[in-house]
Kinemage of the C-alpha trace (Angstrom):
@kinemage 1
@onewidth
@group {chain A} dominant
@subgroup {mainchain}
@vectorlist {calphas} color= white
{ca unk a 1} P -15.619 7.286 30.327
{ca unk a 2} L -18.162 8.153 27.480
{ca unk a 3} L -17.583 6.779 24.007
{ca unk a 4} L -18.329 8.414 20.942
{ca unk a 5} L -19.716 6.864 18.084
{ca unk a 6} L -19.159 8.614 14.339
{ca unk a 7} L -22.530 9.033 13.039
{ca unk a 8} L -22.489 6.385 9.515
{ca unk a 9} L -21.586 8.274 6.838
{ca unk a 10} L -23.858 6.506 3.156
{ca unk a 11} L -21.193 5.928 0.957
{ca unk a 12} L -21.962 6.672 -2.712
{ca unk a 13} L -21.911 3.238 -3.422
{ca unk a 14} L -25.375 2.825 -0.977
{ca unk a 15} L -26.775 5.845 -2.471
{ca unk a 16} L -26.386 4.432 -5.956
{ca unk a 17} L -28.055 1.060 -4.677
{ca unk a 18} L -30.940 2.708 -3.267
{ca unk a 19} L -30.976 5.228 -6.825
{ca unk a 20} L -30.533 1.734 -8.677
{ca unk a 21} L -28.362 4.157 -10.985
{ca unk a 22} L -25.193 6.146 -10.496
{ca unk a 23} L -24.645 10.093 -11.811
{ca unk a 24} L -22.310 8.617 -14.220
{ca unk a 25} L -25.616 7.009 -16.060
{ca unk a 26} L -24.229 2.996 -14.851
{ca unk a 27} L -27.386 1.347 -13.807
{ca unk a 28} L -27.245 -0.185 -10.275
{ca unk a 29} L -29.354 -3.842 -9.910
{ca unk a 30} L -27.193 -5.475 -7.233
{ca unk a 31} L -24.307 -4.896 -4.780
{ca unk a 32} L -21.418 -6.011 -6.981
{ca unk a 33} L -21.959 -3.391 -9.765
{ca unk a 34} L -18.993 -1.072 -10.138
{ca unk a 35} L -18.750 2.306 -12.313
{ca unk a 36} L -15.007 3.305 -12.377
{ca unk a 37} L -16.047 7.124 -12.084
{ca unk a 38} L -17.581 6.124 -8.277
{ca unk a 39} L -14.892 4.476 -7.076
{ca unk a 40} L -12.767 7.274 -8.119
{ca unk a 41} L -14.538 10.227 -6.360
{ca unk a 42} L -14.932 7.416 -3.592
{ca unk a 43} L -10.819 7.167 -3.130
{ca unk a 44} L -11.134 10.999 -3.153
{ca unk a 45} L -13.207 11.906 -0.685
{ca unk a 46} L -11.462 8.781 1.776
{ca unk a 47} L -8.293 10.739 1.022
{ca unk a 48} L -9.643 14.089 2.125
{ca unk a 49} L -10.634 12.942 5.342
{ca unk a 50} L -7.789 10.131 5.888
{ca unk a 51} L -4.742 11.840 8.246
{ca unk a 52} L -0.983 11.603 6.631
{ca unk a 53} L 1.705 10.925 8.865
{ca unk a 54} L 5.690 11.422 7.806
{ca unk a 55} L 8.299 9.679 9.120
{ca unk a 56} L 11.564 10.883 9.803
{ca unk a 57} L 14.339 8.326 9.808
{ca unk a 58} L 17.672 9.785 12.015
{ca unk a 59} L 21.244 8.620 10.336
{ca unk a 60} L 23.621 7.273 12.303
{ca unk a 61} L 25.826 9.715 13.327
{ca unk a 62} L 29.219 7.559 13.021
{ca unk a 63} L 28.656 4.976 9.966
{ca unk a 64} L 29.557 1.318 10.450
{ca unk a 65} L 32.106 -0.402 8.805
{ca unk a 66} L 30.904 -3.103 6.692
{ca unk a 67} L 33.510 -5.584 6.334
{ca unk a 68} L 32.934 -9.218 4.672
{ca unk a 69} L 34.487 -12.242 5.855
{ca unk a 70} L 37.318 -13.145 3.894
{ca unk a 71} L 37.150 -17.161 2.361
{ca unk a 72} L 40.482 -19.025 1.938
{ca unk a 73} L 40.088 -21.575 -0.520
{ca unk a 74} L 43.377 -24.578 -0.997
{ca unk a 75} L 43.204 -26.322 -4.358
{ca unk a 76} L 42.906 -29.829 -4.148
{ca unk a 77} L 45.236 -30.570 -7.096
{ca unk a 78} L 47.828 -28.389 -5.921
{ca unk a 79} L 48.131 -26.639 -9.574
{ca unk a 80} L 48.035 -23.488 -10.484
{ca unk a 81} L 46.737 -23.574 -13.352
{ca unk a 82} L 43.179 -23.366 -14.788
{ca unk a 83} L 40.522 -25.102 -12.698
{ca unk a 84} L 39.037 -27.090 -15.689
């Protein structure tokens, strides 16, 4: 069995490291440096390429009958009137 390894695709946010600056003009001095526009165009392009899957929930074909337990309660006073 042979394995196949994805050649590593630079994300923009390596090429912008190595640039020190992004095409949106934010200047890039360290990893942690964010421009909005990248991580945009970033969440793009991972959609593109990212597979969608559906899923497809059967109904019952007879529906269940949802009945709730029924609670007896006996006063203690015996009255019938109000409870305060």
């Amino acid at each position: 069995m042979t394995s196949k390894k994805k050649p590593h695709r630079e994300s923009i946010y390596e090429k912008n490291l190595k640039k020190g600056r992004c095409p949106h003009g934010v200047p890039w001095y360290h990893a942690e440096t964010e421009c909005g526009w990248c991580r945009v165009a970033e969440m793009q392009k991972n959609e593109e390429t990212s597979q969608t899957v559906n899923f497809i929930c059967h109904a019952a074909e007879e529906e269940e009958v949802k009945t709730e337990p029924t609670i007896k309660v006996q006063r203690l006073n015996g009255w019938s009137g109000s409870l305060n």
